[in-house]
C-alpha positions, 0 to 999 in steps of 0.5 A: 477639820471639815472646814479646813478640807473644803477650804483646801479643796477650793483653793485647789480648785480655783488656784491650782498652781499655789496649791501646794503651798498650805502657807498660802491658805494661812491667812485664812485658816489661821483666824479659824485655828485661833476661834477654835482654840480661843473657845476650847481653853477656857474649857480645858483650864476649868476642868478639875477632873483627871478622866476628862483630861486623859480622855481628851488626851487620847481623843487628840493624839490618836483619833485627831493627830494620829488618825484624822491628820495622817490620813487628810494629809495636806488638807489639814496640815494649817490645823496641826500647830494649834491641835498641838497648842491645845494638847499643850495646854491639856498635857499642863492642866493634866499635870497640874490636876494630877498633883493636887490630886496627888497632894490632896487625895494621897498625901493629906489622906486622912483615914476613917475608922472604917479604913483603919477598921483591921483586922476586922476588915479582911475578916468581913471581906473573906466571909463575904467572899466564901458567901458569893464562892469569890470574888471579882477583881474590881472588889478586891481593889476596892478594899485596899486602903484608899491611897493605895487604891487611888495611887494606882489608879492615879498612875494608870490614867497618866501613864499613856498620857504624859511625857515620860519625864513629867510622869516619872515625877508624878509617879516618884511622888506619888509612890513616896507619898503612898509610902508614908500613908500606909505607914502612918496608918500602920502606926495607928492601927497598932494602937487599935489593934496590935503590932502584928496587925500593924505589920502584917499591914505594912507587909500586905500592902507594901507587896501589893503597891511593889506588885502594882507598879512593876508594869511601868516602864520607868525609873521611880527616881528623881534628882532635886536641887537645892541651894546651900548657904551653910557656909555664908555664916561661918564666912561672915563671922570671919569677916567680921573677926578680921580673919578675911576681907569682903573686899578681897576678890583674891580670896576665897572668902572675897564677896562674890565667894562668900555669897555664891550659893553651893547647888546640892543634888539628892537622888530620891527613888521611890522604888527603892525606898519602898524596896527597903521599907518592905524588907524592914516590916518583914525582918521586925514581924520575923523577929517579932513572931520567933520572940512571941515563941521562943523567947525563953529559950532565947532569954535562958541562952542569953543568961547562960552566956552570961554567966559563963562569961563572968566565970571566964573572968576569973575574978575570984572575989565574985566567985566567992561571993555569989553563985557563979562558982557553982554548977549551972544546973545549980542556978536558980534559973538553970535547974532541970525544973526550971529548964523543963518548965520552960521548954513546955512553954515554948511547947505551949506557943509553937501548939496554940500562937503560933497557928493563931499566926498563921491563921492571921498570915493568911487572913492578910496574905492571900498568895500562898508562897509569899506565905512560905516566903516570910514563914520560913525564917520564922521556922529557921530561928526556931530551931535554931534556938531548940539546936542551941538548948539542946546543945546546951542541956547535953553539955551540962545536965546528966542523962536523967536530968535531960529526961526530966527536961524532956527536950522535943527532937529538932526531926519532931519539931521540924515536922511539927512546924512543917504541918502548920503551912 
């Protein structure tokens, strides 16, 4: 740059009529540009790191371009098309490097005993928390599972340094792969662990990936293209019956037709299917949580409707020949012992598992009302499976039968489940 300027000043100097034309310096600035180009290329596609590269990125477009050109004005104007030339050729290595990296650190992670280490893990970083009296940011990203943690800090670095097109593609993928990762690593950790560690997993981190690809300002889909052959088969196999042709330029079974390929677009959004990812893992650990409490009482109300639905049948020869005639509590299954038992037992795992629950709830999820969020379906379902025992019991047992049974009221229980939070 500082050549460029003293050579414009001379020129200046000595052919002052010429100079506001910089295609006249050309042919010498022209040689320069070429040296200094010919010398940073080998440089730039031997460099494997991302940091470099997005540093080098910002360096020429703001400090170089931005600044330095802007203010030189027409002294460095003969500079402008190879500075452009070389941040080219840094925006197509940049590109390259993110997507090995992509493949190689994201996609083909393989987790270690220690990453799959759960909940063993969150159990050693709150302790180690509660000693120091907390913790900083840095610390809290560097426990997330590695590819969660190298995705965003992948997309952090692109995102001021890429065309919005070639990162939008970049980010789709690597969020798509993040995806797959933290899935397959659920998976494993239900067989280390258990499965609702595998999905307070998903849940944690599918919030936490949601969370941190929000500040960027695109659209995680893209389109791709294929071509379809499908139907070259059934085409041939007609030909070769008599039904069509090859020679037949009429038809549309005629050779150009048959071998023209069909383009097929897809649609992939990488947000969106993270979207649907993360409500499926909080539906199954709902409906995992209620049947871990009120699963006899779900399975005695399924039974019951079953056997009401056999009576309504009328079929007569049934009746005569099992139970089914006779009074529900007269059931083996529906007496008010057995009644009674199992409502101590739902009694039991609203006391002692679930607090154990939510004690696990909170050791994977910090934010209270994410918390309260994903808890109150949990509540919701469990009174509805007491509201629709309790109505039950009302209409076929006696008074005295119902306080044998002893049924806790919905106010009780609401409150029971309230303090829990």
């Amino acid at each position: 740059m500082q050549v460029c300027q003293l050579e414009h000043q001379l020129f200046d100097h000595f052919f002052p009529s010429s100079s506001t034309d910089s295609s006249s310096l050309a042919p010498l600035i022209d040689p320069l540009c070429t040296y200094l180009y010919d010398t940073l290329r080998p440089k730039i596609i031997h460099e494997a790191s991302l940091d470099p590269l997005c540093e080098l990125v910002d360096i020429l477009k703001v400090e170089v371009i931005g600044e330095q050109l802007s203010r030189r004005g027409e002294s460095l104007a003969g500079l402008r098309p190879t500075l452009l030339r070389i941040l080219a050729d840094i925006h197509e290595r940049l590109t390259f490097c993110a997507r090995t990296y992509i493949r190689d650190e994201i996609a083909n992670y393989r987790p270690g005993d220690e990453d799959l280490d759960y909940p063993a893990k969150l159990e050693r970083a709150a302790q180690s928390a509660t000693e120091e009296s907390g913790g900083n940011k840095s610390d809290v990203v560097n426990s997330w599972y590695p590819p969660l943690e190298k995705t965003i800090s992948c997309l952090s670095k692109l995102y001021r340094c890429l065309e919005p097109a070639v990162f939008t593609g970049l980010a789709q993928e690597a969020v798509e792969f993040c995806t797959i990762s933290i899935q397959n690593a659920s998976k494993s950790i239900a067989k280390r662990a258990s499965s609702m560690d595998s999905q307070l997993f998903l849940i944690k981190y599918f919030l936490i990936l949601r969370e941190q690809i929000a500040p960027f300002d695109i659209e995680f889909s893209v389109t791709h293209k294929e071509l379809d052959f499908s139907h070259l088969l059934e085409h041939l196999r007609r030909i070769l019956r008599g039904q069509a042709s090859l020679f037949d330029w009429s038809r549309s079974t005629s050779l150009a037709r048959t071998f023209s390929p069909r383009v097929l677009e897809s649609q992939i959004d990488a947000r969106k299917e993270l979207e649907k990812s993360l409500k499926t893992s909080c539906e199954e650990f709902i409906m995992s949580v209620t049947k871990l409490v009120v699963d006899p009482m779900l399975s005695f109300v399924t039974k019951v409707t079953a056997v009401k639905v056999a009576l309504s049948a009328g079929n007569q020869a049934q009746k005569s020949d099992s139970l089914l005639s006779k009074p529900l509590k007269s059931q083996a299954f529906a007496t008010p012992d057995k009644v009674a038992e199992l409502i101590q037992k739902v009694g039991v795992a609203i006391q002692q598992d679930l607090p154990n629950v939510m004690n696990k709830m909170k050791l994977y999820l910090q934010n209270p009302s994410t918390r309260m969020i994903l808890f109150k379906p949990i509540k919701t379902n469990i009174v509805e499976a007491h509201v629709q025992l309790q109505s039950l019991v009302k209409s076929e047992y006696s008074s005295e039968e119902m306080q044998t049974i002893g049924m806790v009221s919905i106010q009780d229980l609401q409150a029971q489940l309230d303090n829990l939070i």
